[in-house]
N, C-alpha and C positions, 0 to 999 in steps of 0.2 A: 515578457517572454512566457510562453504556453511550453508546457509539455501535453503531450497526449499520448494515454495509455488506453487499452480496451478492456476490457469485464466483459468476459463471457460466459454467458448464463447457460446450465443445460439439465436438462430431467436427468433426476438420480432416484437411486432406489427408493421406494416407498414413497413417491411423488413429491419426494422432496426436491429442491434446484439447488444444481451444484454451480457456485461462482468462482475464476478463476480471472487473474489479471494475465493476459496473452504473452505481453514481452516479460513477467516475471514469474516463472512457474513456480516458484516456490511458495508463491501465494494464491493458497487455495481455500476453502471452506461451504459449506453447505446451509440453507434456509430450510426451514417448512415452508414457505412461499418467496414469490423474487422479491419482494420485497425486503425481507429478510437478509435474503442472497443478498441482496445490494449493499446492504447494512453492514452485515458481515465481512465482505472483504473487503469496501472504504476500511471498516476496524480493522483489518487485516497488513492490509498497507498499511498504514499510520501505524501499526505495531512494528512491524516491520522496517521502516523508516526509522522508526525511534531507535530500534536494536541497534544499526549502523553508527548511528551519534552515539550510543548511552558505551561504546566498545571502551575498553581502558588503557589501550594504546597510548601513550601522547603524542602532542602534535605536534611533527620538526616542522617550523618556519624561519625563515630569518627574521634577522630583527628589525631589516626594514619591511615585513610584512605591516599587512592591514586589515584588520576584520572590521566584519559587521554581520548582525543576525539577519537572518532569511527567514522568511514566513512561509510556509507552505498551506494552503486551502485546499483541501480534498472532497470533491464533491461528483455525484451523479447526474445523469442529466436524461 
């Protein structure tokens, strides 16, 4: 299974690039160059990601649930 999300990259003050992931605005962040940019909000996301898990809610399942871990790869392309 794929998800696909976008990074959009755009000139910011001082010729810096501003990165932002489209479907989730709250992840945003800026480079000195795109490369940067890119780097940045991959770290962005993955911070982001993690906040969701790391929350200290617990977790109603029944008892005939079933887990198993997920890996998620974040990557630019």
């Amino acid at each position: 299974m794929r998800i696909s999300l976008t990074a959009v990259y755009e000139p910011a003050e001082g010729r810096w690039m501003q990165a932002r992931i489209e479907e989730l605005p709250a992840i945003i962040t800026a480079g000195a160059t795109l490369e940067d940019a890119r780097e940045f909000v991959l770290d962005a996301l993955r911070e982001y990601l993690l906040s969701l898990v790391e929350r200290d809610e617990p977790a109603i399942s029944p008892r005939s649930s079933r887990r198993e871990p997920l890996e998620i790869v974040l990557g630019a392309y």
